[in-house]
C-alpha positions in Angstrom: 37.7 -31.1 -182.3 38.4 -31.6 -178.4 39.2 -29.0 -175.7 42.2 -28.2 -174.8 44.5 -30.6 -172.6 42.3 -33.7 -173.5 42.9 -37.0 -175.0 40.2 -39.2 -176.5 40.2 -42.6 -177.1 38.1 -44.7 -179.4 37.8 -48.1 -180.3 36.3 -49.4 -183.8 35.6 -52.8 -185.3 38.8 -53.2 -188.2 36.4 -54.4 -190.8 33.2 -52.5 -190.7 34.4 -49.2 -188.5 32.1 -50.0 -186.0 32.2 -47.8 -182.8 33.1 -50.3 -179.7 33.5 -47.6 -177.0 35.0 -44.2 -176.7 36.7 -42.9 -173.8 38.5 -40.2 -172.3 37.8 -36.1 -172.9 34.3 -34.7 -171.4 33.1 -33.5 -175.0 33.1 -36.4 -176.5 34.1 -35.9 -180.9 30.7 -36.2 -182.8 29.8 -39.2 -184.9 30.4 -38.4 -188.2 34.1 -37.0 -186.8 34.8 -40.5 -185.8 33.9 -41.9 -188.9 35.7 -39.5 -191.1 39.1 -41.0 -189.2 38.0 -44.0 -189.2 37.0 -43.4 -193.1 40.6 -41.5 -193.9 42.9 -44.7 -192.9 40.5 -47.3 -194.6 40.8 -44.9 -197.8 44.6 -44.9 -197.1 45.1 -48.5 -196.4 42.9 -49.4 -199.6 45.9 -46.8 -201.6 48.3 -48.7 -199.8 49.3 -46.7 -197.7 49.3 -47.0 -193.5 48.6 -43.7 -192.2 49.7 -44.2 -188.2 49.3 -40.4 -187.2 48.9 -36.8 -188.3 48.9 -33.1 -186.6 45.8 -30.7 -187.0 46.5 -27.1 -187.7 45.9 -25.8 -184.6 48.5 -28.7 -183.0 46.4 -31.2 -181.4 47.5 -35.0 -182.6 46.0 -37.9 -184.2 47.2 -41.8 -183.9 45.8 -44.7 -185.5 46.8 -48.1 -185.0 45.0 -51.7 -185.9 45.9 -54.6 -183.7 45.5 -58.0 -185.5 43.3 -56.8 -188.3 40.7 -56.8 -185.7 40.6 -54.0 -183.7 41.1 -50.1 -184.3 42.2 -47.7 -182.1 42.0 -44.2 -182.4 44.0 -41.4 -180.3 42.7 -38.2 -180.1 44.6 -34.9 -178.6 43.4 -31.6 -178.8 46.5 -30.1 -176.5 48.0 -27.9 -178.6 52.1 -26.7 -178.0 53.1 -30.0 -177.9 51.7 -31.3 -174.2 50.9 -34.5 -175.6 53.7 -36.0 -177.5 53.2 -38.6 -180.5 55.2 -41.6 -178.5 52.6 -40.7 -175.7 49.6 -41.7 -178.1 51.7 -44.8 -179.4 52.0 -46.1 -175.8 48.5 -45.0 -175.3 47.0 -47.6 -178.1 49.3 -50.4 -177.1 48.8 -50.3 -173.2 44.9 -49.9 -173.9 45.1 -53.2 -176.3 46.8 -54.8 -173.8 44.2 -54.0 -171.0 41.7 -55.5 -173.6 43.9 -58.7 -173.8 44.7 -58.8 -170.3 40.6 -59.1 -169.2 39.3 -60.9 -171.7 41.9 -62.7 -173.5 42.9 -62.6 -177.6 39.9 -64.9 -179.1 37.5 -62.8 -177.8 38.9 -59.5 -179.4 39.9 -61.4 -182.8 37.0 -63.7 -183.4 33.7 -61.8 -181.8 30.9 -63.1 -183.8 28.1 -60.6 -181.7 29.5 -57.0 -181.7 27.1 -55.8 -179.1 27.9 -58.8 -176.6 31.7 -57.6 -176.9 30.8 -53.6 -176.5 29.1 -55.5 -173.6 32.3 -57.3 -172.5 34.9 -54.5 -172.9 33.2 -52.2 -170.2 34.8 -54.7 -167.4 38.0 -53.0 -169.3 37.1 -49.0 -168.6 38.4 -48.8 -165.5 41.7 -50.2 -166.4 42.3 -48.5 -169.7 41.0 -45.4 -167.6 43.8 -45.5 -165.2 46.1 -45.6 -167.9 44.2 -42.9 -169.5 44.3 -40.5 -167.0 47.7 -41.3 -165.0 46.1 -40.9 -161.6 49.3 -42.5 -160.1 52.8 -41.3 -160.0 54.4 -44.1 -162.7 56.2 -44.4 -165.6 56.0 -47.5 -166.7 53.1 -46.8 -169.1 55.3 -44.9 -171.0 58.9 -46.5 -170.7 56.8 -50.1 -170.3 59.7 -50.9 -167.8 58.4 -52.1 -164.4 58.2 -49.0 -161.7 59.9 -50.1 -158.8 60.3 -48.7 -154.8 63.6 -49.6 -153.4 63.0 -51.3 -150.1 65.9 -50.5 -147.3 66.0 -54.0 -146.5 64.7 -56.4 -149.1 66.7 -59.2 -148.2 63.7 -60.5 -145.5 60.9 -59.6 -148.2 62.5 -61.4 -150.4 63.0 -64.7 -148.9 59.1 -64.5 -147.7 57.9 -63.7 -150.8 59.9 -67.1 -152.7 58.4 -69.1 -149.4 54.7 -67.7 -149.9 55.0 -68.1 -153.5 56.2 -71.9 -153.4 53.9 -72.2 -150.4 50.6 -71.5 -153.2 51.9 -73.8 -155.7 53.4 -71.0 -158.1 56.9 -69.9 -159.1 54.9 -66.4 -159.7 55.1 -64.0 -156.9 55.6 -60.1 -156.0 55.0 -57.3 -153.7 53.5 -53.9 -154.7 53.5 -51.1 -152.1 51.2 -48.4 -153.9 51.2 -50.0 -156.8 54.9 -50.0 -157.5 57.1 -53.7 -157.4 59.2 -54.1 -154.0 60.4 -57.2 -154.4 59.2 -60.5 -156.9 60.0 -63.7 -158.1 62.7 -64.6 -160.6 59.7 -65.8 -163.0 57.8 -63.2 -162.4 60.5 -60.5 -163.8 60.7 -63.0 -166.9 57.3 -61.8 -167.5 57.2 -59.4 -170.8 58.2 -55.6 -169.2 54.5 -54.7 -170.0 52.9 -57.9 -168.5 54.8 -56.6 -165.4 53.6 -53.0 -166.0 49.6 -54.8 -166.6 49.5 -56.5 -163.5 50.6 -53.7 -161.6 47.7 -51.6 -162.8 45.3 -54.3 -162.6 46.4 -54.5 -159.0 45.7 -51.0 -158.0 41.9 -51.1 -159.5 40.6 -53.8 -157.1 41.2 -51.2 -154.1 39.5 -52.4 -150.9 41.0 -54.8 -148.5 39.5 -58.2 -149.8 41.1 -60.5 -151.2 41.2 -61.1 -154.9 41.0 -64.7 -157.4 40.6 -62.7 -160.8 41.8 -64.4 -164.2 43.7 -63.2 -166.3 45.9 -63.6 -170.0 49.0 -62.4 -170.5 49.1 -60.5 -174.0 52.6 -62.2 -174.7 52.9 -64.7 -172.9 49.7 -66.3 -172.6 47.2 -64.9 -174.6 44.6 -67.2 -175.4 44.8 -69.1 -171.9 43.6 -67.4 -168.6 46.2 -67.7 -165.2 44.5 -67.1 -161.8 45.8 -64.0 -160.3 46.0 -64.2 -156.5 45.7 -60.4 -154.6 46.0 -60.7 -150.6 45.9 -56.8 -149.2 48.7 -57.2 -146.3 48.2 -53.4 -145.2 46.8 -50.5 -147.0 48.3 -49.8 -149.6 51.0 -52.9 -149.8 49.6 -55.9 -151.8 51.1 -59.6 -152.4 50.5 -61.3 -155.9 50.8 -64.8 -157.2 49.8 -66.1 -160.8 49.4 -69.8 -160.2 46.9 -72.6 -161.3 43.8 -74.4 -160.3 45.2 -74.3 -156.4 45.5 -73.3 -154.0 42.2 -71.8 -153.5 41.6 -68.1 -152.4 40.5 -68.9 -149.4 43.2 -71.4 -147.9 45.6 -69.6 -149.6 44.6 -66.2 -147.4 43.7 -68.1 -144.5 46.9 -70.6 -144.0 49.5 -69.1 -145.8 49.1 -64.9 -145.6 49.6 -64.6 -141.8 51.7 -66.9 -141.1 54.1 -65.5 -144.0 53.5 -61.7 -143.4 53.1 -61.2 -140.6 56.5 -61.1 -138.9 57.3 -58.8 -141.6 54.4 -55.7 -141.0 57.2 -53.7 -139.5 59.3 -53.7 -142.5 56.1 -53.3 -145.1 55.4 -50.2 -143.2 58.9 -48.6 -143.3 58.3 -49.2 -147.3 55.5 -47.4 -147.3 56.7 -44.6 -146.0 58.6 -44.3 -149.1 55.4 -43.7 -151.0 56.2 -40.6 -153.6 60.3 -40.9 -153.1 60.5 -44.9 -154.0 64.4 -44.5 -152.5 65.6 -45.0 -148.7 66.8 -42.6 -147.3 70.7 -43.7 -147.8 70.4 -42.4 -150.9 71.8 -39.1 -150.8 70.7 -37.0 -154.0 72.4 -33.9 -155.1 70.1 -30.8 -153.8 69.5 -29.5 -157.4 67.8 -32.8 -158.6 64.3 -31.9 -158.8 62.7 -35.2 -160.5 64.5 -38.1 -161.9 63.9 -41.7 -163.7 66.4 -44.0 -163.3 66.2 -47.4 -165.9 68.1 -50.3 -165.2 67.9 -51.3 -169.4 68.9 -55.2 -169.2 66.1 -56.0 -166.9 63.6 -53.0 -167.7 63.4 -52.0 -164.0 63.0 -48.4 -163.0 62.8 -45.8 -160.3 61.3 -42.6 -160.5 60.8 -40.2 -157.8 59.7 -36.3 -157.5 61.0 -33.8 -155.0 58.3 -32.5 -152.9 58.0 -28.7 -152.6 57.9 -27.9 -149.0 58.8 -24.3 -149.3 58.0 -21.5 -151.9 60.3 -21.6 -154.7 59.9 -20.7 -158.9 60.3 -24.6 -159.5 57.2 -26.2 -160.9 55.4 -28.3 -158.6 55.3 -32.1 -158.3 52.3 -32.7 -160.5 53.9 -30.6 -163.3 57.4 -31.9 -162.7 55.9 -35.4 -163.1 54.7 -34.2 -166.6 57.7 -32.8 -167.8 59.4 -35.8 -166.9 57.5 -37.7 -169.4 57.9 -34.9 -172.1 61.4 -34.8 -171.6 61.4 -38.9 -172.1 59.8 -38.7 -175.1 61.8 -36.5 -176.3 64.9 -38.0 -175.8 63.9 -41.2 -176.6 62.6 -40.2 -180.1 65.6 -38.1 -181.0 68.6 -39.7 -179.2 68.4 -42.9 -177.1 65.6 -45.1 -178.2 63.8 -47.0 -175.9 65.0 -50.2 -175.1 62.5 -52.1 -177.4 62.2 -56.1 -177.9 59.5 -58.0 -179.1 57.8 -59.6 -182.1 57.6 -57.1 -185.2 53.8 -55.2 -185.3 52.7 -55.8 -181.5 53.4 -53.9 -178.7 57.1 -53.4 -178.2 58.9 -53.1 -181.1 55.8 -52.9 -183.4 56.6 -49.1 -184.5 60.0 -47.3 -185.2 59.9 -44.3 -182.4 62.9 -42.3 -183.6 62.3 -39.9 -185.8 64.1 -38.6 -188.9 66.4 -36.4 -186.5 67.5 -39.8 -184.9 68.3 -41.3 -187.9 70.9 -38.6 -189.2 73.3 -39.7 -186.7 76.4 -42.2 -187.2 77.4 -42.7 -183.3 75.0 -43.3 -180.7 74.4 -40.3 -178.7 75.1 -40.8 -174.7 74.3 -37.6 -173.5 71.7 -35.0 -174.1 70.1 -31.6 -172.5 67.1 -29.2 -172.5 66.8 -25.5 -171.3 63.5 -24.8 -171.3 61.7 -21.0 -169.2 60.3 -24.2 -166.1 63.5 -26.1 -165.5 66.5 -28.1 -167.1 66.7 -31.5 -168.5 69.3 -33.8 -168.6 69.6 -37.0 -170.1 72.4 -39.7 -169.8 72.7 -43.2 -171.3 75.5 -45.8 -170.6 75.3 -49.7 -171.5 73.5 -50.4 -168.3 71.3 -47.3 -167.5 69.4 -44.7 -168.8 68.8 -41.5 -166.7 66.6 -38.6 -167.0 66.8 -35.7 -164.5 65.1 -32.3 -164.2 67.2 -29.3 -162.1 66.1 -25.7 -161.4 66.7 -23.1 -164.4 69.6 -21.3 -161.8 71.8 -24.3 -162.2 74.5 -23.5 -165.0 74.2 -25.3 -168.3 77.5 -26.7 -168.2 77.5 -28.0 -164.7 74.4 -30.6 -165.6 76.8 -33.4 -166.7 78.4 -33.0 -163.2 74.9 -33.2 -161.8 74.2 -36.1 -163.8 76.8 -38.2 -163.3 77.0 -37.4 -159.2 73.1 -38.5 -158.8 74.1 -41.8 -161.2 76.9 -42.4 -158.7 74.6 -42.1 -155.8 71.8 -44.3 -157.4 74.0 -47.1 -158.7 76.3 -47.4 -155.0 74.2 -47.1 -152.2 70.6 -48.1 -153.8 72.7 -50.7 -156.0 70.5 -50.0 -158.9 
């Protein structure tokens, strides 16, 4: 149906099938294809019988998912081999819903009386769902749905400014992004669902440019229905501040009286964190030299770090952009087969709406801590203890049974001197 290493996304009308928007993959699936899926889960659903995903014959994927018996959406790979794993899809429909809340809040999705004034409506969604669509950035969190962080060398001084500024506008909401990635925020602000974190943070990185943003808002969990004014004040390129607050401040005594006189004693210190950009660690973190890519979650507070060793010299390892993909296989895999992702919220929606082990998980009768995969590109290690979760990718030259040691030494490092 697609080409190759594409992923199509649609979105349907629940009740009547009808085609909202489609994005993703150049050739776009024909008409009558999308209303044979469309068609196939209606026909399963009237059987009782949900049908939430299948595998063609020549291995691309298809995952179906309705969100509050209003909307459909459909995912569409045609990668065959496995380059686009099922949990990938999942996280695909949920993020994209999300976006769809995030913009125009729940009543509009649920109760639209005038399909093509809501077609209308969800194309100031594309270029969100896009950047989920496509990964342009280096993150994780629309996969893991745990906040990607970049570990500032000093945070303590962005810190306290940030609580000041944030108090300052009226808001208990507050946080910095350098490249779209959370330095430092607010203790309400990391009460925020994981994925509202992981939402804003996207949103965030779509406004680009150096003014200054007043854009409402819903928060798909916490505040569906009822918009929040989202405050974005560029401090350098590349480094934003964020507040979620109410009717005031306005923008522009909020960026005029409060943005200097906050900020700017602190531009030395925003540039030395973004000069991170890529690594998200200081450079007191000392990693073992065979740690090619990592992600590092922090699972009580669904926080995590993930960085990729550039290639600076010729060598058989893959290069960053392919590591960067591996590192989300390898997630998947582990995830579905061993771990599990660390999952909370209410049953059917978003986190926690869909089992993600598979049979293979289920089999066990301990809880698996450690795990490992040899493949012809690299080696993958995964570790799990009550606090952390970490995924690592090393050369194929390093010995099978000397991963653990890795493992454990780059745990060691992360958890002492970033104090992860």
């Amino acid at each position: 149906m697609l080409q190759d290493g594409s992923v199509q996304l649609l979105c349907l009308t629940a009740s009547s099938g009808v085609p909202l928007f489609s994005r993703g993959a150049t050739r776009q699936l024909p008409f009558s294809v999308i209303g044979s899926l469309n068609g196939v889960h209606m026909f399963g659903g009237g059987q009782g019988a949900v049908l939430s995903s299948c595998e063609t014959e020549r291995g691309g994927r298809v995952v179906w998912k309705v969100f509050r018996d209003s909307i459909m959406l459909i995912a569409v790979s045609g990668e065959p081999g496995g380059g686009v794993s099922e949990l990938q899809l999942r996280r695909l429909l949920e993020n994209t819903w999300n976006c769809m809340v995030l913009v125009l809040g729940q009543d509009e999705l649920v109760n639209a009386r005038n399909v093509e004034r809501l077609k209308r409506d969800l194309r100031s969604c594309y270029r969100l769902i896009d950047g989920f669509l496509d990964r342009a950035d280096d993150g994780m969190g629309d996969l893991t749905h745990c906040a990607d962080c970049l570990l500032a060398p000093q945070p303590g001084p962005l810190q306290e400014a940030l609580d000041a500024f944030t108090r300052a506008a009226d808001s208990e909401f507050g946080c910095l992004l350098v490249h779209g990635k959370v330095v430092v925020a607010t203790e309400k602000w990391w009460r925020l669902a994981p994925q509202e974190v992981v939402l804003l943070s996207a949103l965030v990185r779509t406004f680009g440019g150096s003014a200054s943003c007043d854009h409402p808002v819903f928060l798909p969990q916490g505040s569906p229905t009822v918009p929040h004014r989202l405050l974005r004040f560029q401090l350098l390129p590349g480094a934003d501040v964020c507040v979620l607050c109410g009717p005031s401040p306005s923008l522009q005594k909020a960026e005029s009286e409060l943005v200097a006189c906050f900020w700017r004693p602190l531009v030395d210190a925003l540039r030395g964190c973004l000069a991170l950009a890529g690594r998200c660690l200081p450079a007191s973190v000392a990693l073992p030299s065979d740690v090619l890519a990592l992600l590092l979650i922090r699972r009580e507070s669904a926080r995590a770090v993930s960085t990729v060793r550039p290639r600076d010299t010729p060598s058989p390892a893959p290069g960053p952009t392919r590591l960067r993909e591996l590192l989300r296989l390898f997630y998947a895999f582990a995830v579905t087969r061993y771990f599990g992702p660390e999952e909370a919220g209410p049953p059917g929606e978003g986190r926690g709406g869909d089992s993600l082990q598979e049979d293979f998980a289920l089999g066990f009768t301990h809880q698996p801590l450690h795990c490992y995969l040899v493949t012809e590109e690299c080696k993958c290690y995964g570790l799990q203890t009550a606090q952390h979760q970490l995924y690592l990718l090393t050369p194929v030259s390093v010995p099978t049974f000397a991963l653990r040691s890795v493992a454990t030494r780059t745990l060691s490092a992360l958890t002492g001197s970033a104090g992860l």
